[in-house]
C-alpha positions as CSV (number, residue, x, y, z in Angstrom):
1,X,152.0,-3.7,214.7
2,X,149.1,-1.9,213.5
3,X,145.6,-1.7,214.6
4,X,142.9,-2.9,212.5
5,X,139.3,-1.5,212.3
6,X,136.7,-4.0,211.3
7,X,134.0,-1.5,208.3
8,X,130.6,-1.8,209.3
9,X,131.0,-3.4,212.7
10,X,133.2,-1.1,215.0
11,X,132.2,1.8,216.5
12,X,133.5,4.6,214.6
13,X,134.8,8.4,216.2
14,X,136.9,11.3,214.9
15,X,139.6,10.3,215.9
16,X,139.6,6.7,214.3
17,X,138.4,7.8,211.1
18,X,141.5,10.1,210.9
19,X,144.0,7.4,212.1
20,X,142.2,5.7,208.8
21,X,142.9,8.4,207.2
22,X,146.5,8.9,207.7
23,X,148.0,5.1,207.7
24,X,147.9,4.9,211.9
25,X,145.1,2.3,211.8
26,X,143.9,0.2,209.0
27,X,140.2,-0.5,207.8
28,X,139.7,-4.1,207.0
29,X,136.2,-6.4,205.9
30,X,135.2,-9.2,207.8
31,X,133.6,-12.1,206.5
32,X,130.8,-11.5,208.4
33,X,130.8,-7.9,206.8
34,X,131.3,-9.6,203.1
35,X,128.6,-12.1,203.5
36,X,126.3,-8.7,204.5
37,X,126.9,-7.4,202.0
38,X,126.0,-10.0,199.7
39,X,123.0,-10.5,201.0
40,X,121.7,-7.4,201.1
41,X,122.9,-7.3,197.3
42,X,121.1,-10.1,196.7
43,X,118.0,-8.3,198.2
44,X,118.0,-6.0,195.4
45,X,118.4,-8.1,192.7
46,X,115.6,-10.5,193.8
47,X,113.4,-6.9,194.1
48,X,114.3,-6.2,190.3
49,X,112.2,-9.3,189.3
50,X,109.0,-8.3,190.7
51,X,106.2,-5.8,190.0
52,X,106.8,-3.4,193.0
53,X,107.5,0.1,192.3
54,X,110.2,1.0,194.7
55,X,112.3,4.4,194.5
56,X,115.5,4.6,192.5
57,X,116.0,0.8,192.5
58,X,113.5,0.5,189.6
59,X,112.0,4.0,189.6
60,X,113.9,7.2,188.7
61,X,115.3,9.4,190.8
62,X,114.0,13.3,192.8
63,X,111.0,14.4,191.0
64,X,111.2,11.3,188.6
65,X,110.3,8.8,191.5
66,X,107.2,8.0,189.8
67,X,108.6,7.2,186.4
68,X,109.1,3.3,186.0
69,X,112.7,1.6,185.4
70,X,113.2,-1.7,183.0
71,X,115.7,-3.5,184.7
72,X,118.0,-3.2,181.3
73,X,117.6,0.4,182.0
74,X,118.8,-0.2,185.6
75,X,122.4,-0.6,185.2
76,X,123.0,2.5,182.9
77,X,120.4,5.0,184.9
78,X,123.3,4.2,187.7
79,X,126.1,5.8,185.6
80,X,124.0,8.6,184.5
81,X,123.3,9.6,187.9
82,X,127.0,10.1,188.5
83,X,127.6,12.0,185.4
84,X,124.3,14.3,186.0
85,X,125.3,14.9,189.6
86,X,128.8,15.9,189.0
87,X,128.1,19.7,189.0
88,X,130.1,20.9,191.5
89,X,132.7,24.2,191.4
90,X,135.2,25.7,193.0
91,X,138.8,24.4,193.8
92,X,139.0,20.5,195.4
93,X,138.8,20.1,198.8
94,X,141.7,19.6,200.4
95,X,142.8,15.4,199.7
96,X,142.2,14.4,203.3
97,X,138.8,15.4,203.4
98,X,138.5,13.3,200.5
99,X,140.0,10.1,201.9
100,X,137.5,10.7,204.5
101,X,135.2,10.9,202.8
102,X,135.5,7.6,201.3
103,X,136.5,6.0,204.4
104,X,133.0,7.2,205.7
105,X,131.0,6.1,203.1
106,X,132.4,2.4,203.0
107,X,132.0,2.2,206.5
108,X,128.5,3.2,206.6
109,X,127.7,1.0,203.3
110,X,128.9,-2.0,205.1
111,X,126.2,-1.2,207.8
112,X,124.3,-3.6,205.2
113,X,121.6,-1.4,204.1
114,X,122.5,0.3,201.0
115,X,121.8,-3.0,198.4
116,X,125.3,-2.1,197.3
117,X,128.0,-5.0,196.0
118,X,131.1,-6.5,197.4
119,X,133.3,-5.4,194.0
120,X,132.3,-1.9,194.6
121,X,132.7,-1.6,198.3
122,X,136.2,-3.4,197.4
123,X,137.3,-0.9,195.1
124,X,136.3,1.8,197.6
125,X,138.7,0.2,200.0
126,X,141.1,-0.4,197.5
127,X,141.4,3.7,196.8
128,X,141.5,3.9,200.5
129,X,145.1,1.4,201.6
130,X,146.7,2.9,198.1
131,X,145.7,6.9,198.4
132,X,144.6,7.5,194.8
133,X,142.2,10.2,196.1
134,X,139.1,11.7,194.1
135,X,139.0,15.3,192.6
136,X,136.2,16.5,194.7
137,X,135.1,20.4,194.3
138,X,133.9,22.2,197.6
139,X,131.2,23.8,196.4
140,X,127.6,22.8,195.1
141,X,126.1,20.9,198.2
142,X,123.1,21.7,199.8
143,X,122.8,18.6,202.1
144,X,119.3,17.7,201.4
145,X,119.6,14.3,199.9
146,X,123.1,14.4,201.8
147,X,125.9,15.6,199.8
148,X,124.9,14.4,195.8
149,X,127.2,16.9,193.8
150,X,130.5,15.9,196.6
151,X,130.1,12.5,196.4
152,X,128.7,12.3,192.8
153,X,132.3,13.7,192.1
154,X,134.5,11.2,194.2
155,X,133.3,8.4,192.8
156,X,133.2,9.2,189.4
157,X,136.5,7.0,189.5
158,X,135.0,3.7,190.0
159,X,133.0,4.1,186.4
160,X,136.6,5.4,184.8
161,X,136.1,9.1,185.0
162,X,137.0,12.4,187.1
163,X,140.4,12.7,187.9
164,X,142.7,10.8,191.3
165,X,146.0,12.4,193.4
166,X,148.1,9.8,194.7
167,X,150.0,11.3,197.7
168,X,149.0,15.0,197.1
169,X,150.4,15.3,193.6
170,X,148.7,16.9,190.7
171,X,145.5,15.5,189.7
172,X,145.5,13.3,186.8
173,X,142.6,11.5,184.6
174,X,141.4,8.3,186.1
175,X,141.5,6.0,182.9
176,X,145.3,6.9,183.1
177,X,145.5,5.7,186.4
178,X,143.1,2.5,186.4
179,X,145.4,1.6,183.1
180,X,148.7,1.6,185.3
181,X,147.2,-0.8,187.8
182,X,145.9,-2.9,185.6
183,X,142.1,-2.3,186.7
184,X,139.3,-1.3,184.6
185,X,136.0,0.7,185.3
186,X,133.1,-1.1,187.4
187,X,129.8,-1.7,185.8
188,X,127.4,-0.5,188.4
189,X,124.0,-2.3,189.2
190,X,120.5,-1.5,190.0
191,X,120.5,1.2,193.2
192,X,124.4,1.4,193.2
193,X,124.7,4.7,192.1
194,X,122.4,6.3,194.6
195,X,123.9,4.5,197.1
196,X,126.9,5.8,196.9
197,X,125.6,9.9,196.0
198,X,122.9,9.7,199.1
199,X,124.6,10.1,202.5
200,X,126.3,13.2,204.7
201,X,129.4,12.1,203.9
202,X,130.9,15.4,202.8
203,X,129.2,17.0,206.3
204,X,130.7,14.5,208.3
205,X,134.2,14.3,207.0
206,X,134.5,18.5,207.4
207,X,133.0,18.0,210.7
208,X,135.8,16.1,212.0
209,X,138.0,18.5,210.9
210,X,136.2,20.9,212.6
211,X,137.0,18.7,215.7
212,X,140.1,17.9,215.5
213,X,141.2,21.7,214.8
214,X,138.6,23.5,217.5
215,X,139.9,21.0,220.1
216,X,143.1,22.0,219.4
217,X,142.4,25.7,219.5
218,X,140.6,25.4,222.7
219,X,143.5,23.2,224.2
220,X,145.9,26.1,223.4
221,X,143.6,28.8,224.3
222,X,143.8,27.9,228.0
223,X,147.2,27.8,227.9
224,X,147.9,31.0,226.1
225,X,145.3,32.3,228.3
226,X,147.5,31.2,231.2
227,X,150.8,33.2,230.1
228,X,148.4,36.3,229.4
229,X,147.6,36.2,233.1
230,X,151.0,35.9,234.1
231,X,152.2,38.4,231.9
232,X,149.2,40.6,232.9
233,X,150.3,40.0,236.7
234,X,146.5,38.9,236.9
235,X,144.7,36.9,240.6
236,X,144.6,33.1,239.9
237,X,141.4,33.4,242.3
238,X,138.9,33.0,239.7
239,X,140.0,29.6,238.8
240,X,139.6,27.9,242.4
241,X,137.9,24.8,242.8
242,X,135.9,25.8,245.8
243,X,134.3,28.6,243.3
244,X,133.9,26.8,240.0
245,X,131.9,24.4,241.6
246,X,129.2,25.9,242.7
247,X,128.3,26.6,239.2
248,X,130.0,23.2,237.6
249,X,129.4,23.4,233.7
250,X,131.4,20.5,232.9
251,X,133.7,22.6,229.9
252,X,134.1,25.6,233.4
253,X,135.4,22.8,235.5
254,X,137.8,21.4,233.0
255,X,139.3,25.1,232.0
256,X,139.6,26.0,235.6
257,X,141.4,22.4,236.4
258,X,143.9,22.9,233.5
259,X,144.4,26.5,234.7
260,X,145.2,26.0,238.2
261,X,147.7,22.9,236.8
262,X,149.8,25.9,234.3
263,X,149.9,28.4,237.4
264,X,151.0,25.8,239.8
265,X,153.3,27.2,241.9
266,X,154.4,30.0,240.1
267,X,156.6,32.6,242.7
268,X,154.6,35.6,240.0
269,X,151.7,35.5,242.4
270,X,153.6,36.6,245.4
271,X,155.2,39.5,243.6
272,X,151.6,41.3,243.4
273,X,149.8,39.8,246.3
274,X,149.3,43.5,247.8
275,X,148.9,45.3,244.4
276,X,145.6,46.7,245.0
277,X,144.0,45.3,242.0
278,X,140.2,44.1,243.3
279,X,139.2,42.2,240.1
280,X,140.5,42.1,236.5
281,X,138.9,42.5,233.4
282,X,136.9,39.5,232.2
283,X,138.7,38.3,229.4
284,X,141.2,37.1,232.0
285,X,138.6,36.8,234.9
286,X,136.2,35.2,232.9
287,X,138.5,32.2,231.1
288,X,136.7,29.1,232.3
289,X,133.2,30.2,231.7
290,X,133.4,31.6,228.4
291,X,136.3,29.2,227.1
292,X,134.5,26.4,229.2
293,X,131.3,27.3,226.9
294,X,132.8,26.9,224.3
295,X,134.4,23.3,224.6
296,X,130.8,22.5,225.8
297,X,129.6,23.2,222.4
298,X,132.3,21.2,221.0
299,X,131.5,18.5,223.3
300,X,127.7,18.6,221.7
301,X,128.9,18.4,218.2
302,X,131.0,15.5,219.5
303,X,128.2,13.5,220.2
304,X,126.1,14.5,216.7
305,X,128.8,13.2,214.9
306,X,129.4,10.2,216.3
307,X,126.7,9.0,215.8
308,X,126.4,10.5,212.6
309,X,129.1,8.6,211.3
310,X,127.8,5.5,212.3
311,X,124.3,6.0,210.9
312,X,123.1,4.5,207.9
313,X,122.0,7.9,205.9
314,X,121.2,6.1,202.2
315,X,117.9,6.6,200.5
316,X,115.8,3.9,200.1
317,X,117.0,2.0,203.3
318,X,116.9,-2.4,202.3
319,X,115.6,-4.7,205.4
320,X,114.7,-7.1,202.7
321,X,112.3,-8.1,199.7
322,X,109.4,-7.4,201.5
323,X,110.5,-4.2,203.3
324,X,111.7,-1.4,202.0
325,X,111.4,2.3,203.7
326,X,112.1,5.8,201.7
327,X,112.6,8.4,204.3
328,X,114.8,11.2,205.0
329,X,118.2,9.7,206.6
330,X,120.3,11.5,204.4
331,X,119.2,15.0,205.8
332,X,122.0,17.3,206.7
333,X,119.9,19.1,209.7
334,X,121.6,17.2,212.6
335,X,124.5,18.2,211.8
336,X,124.0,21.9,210.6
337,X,122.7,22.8,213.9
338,X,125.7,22.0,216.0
339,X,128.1,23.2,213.0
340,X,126.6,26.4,213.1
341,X,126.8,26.2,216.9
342,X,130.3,25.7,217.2
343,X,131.8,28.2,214.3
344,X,129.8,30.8,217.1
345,X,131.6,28.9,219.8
346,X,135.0,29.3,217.9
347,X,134.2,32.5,217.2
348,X,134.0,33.9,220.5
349,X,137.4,32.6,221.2
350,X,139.3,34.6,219.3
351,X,137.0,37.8,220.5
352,X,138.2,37.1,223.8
353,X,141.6,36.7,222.8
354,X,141.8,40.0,221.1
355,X,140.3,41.5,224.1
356,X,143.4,39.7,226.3
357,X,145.7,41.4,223.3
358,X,144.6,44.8,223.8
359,X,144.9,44.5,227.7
360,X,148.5,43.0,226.9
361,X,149.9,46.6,224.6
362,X,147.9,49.5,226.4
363,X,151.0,50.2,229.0
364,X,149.3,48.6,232.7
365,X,150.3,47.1,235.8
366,X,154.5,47.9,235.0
367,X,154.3,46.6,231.3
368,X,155.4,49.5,228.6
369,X,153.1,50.0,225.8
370,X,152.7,48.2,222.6
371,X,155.1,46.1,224.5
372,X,158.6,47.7,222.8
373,X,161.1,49.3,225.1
374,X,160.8,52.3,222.9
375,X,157.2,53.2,222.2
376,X,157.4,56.3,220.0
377,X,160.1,55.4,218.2
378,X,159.0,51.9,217.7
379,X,155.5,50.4,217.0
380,X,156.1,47.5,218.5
381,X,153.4,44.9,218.9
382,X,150.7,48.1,218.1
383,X,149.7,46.7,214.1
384,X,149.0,42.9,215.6
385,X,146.0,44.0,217.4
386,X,144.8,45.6,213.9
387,X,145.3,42.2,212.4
388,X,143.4,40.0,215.3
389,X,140.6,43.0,215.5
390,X,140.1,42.0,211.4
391,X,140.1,38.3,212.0
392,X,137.6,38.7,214.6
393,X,135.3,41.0,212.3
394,X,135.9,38.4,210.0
395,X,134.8,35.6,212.2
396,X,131.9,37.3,212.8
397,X,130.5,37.8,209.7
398,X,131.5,34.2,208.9
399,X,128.9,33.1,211.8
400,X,125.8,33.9,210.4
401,X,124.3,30.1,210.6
402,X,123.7,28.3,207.3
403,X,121.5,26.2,208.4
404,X,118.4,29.1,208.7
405,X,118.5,29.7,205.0
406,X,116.1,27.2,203.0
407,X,116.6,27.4,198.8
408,X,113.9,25.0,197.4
409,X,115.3,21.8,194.7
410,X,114.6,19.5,192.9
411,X,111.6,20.6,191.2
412,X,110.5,21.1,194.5
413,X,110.5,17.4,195.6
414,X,113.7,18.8,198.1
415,X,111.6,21.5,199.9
416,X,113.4,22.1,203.1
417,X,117.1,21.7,202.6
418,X,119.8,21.7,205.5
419,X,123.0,24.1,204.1
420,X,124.8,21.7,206.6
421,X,127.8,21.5,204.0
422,X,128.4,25.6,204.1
423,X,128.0,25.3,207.8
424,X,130.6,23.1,207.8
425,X,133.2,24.6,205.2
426,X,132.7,28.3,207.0
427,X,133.6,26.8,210.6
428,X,136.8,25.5,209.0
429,X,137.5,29.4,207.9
430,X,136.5,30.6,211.7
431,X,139.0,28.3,212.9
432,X,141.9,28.5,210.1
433,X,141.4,32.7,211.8
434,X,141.2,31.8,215.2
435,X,144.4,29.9,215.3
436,X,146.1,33.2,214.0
437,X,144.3,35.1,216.7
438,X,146.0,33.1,219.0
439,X,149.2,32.9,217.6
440,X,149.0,36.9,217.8
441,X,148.0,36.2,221.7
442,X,151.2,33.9,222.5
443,X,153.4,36.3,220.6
444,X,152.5,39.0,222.7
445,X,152.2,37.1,225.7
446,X,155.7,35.6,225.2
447,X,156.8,39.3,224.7
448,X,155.1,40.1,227.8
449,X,156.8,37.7,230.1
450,X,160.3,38.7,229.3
451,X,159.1,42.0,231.2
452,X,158.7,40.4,234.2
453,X,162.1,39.1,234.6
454,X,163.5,38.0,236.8
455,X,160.3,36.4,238.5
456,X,159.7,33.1,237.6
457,X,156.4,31.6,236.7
458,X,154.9,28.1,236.6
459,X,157.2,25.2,235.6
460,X,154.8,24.5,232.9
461,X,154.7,28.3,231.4
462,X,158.6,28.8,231.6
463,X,159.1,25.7,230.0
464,X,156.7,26.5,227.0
465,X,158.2,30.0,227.2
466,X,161.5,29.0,226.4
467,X,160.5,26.5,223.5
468,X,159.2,30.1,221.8
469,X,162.4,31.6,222.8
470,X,164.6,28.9,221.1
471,X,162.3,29.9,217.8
472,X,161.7,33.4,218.1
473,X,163.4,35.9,219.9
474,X,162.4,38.5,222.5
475,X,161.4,42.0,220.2
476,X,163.5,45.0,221.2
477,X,163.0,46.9,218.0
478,X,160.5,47.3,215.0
479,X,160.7,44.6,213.2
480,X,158.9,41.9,210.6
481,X,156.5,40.2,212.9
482,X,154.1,38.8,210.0
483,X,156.9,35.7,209.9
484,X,156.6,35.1,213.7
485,X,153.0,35.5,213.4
486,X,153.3,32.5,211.0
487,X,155.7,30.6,213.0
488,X,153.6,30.4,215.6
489,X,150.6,29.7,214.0
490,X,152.8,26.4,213.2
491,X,153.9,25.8,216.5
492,X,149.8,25.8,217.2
493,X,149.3,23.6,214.8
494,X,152.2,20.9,215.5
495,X,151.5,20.5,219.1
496,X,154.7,21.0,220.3
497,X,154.0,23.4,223.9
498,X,150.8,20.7,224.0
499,X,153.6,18.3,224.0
500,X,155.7,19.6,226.4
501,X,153.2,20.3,228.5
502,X,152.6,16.1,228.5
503,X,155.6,15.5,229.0
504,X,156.0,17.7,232.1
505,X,152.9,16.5,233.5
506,X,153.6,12.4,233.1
507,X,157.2,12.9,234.7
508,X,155.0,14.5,237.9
């Protein structure tokens, strides 16, 4: 039976908004929600009839605050602001985003603030439970009055225009679409429009793809760190308890925990007991601080977002006739910080995991270099350190944080604006590289192992060790790797040694 989630009363995260997203969990009004709704509607119609001057509910909008409204003027100032504020370029965003996007917004317009009606909050929904997903370019946001060009764009729809996707197929014009489901544009009212063009929306929605993918990365960068040390015939010494905790960052404490539950028992750790080796290099020595860093970060952004995503961030905010406040809630700063944070955190993943790559093909500790059993003759694994060394570089020039740069707009009304959206799209880039940096880490690593036969690690590592082997097999000439680098860039990306791993661990 599926789960329901009540819009604009329960508490929303990440991960629910993406269960929305993709049919696991359905969003659903409450009367207590609809009546809300209403009354706060009512609010601004009842503000309409008097003398008060208040911002974009009977003023115009950015540097035209001042200029006065009729309320016959009301209804059509909403559609133009739609049309005016549909400026953005590039190609779409990818169709989830979208859909999170609108699941967002209704779920922050049924807070009850926004002045906004039932029939367009319904129609919201309604694009929502039947996936006919805005057009929505992914370029032209500054996030100062939140994301105006973004959302100006995906809701273009509800006044018949822009264009839908039902089920990622082609885009096609929405009049076409409204016409074969017998529905027709909405008329929207005084303060609708802004409404539904104020807010982070755009932000939030990459931001939880930033989530769900860097928690994902950083879940299968321990692991793959754990067959690098294996492979590497690396101590497990750094990782015990008694150590971590005398300096117990709560991310070094989790990476050490999951590390000493891959190595458990593993008979590799007798075989080089003796070997002489003090210390190794820090990319393997150094996993839980600098990964354990790194999830903290994650762990911050986390914590920004939820309560991002259950924030009222319109422009003006509607307690009722008599109070009104015009303020800065759709501001993009909160979030561009920790974006900016986390693409660094990301980032300096994949550096160490190149660093663990180059340890893995220089010829060490009994492994044969470039990890072929003909290095002269054969290349071997020698050209997928070039490729994770330019993905890094990459990264690194993608970290440079959005959020410090500062263009003026709107006539200068919008002095100070946030970047937050570039923060966010450029952190989706970092981490669309960093799971090929680590796919290039578990193909070598799995190469690795085989070199070690016929000692035995963990149950955990020979189990996700022969899951690779079933899909890829062990490299004993040159070869096309650039297909296994993108087959295990899937396997990354499905879960599956995550899986296993699960499933291993709940039989214990």
């Amino acid at each position: 039976m599926k789960e329901y989630f009540r819009f604009g009363m329960d508490h929303l995260t990440a991960n629910k908004a993406l269960n929305i997203s993709r049919g696991f969990l359905k969003g659903v009004l409450t009367d207590e929600v609809r009546d809300r709704i209403i009354k706060n509607h009512d609010t601004i119609q009842s503000i309409l009839k008097g003398s008060k001057l208040i911002y974009s509910i009977n003023t115009g909008f950015g540097s035209l605050c001042t200029t006065r409204i009729t309320r016959e003027e009301s209804a059509k100032l909403q559609e133009n602001l739609l049309k005016s504020h549909s400026v953005g370029v590039g190609p779409p965003i990818e169709q989830e985003l979208s859909k999170l996007m609108l699941i967002l917004k209704v779920h922050a317009l049924c807070i009850g603030y926004s002045g906004i009606s039932l029939e367009v909050i319904e129609r919201i929904i309604w694009h929502i439970n039947k996936n006919f997903i805005p057009f929505v370019p992914e370029q032209g946001s500054v996030g100062a009055s939140g994301d105006l060009a973004p959302l100006a764009h995906l809701f273009l729809p509800l006044i018949g225009l822009g264009f839908l996707s039902k089920d990622n197929k082609s885009y096609r014009p929405t009049e076409k679409v409204l016409s074969e489901n017998n529905l027709k544009p909405l008329k929207l009212q005084a303060k609708e429009g802004l409404a539904l063009i104020n807010g982070t929306q755009f932000i939030a929605a990459h931001a939880i793809r930033v989530y769900e993918k860097f928690l994902n990365c950083l879940n299968h960068a321990d692991l793959i760190g754990a067959i690098t040390l294996e492979s590497y015939l690396a101590s497990h010494q750094p990782f015990a308890e008694k150590l971590i905790k005398l300096r117990p960052h709560k991310g070094a404490l989790i990476v050490a925990e999951k590390m000493r539950s891959y190595l458990k028992d593993s008979e590799m750790v007798e075989s080089h007991k003796d070997c002489g080796r003090v210390q190794d290099p820090y990319s393997i020595r150094c996993i839980p601080q600098v990964h354990g860093a790194s999830r903290d970060a994650l762990v911050h952004l986390n914590n920004i977002l939820e309560c991002e995503l259950n924030s009222v961030t319109d422009n003006p905010v509607v307690f009722n006739e008599l109070e009104t406040y015009s303020g800065g809630n759709f501001h993009g700063q909160p979030l561009a910080l920790p974006l900016d944070y986390v693409s660094m955190a990301a980032s300096e993943i994949g550096n160490i995991s190149d660093r663990r790559i180059f340890l893995l093909l220089e010829g060490k500790w009994g492994l044969p270099s470039n990890l072929i059993e003909k290095p002269g003759l054969n290349s071997g694994f020698m050209i997928t350190q070039y490729t994770s060394a330019a993905l890094v570089s990459e990264n690194k020039t993608l970290c440079f944080p959005a959020s410090v740069d500062n263009i003026p707009t709107g006539s200068g009304q919008e002095d100070h604006v946030s970047m937050a959206p570039i923060s966010a799209r450029k952190t989706i880039k970092i981490l669309d590289n960093l799971e090929k940096i680590l796919a290039i880490e578990l193909l070598c690593a799995s190469q690795a192992l085989d070199f070690r036969r016929p000692l035995k690690s963990s149950r955990i590592i020979e189990a996700c060790h022969h899951y690779i082997r079933e899909k890829i097999p062990h490299i004993k000439e040159d070869t096309l790797l650039y297909c296994y680098i993108k087959q295990v860039v899937e396997i990354i990306r499905n879960n599956a040694l995550l899986n296993i791993i699960q499933k291993i661990q709940e039989g214990d």
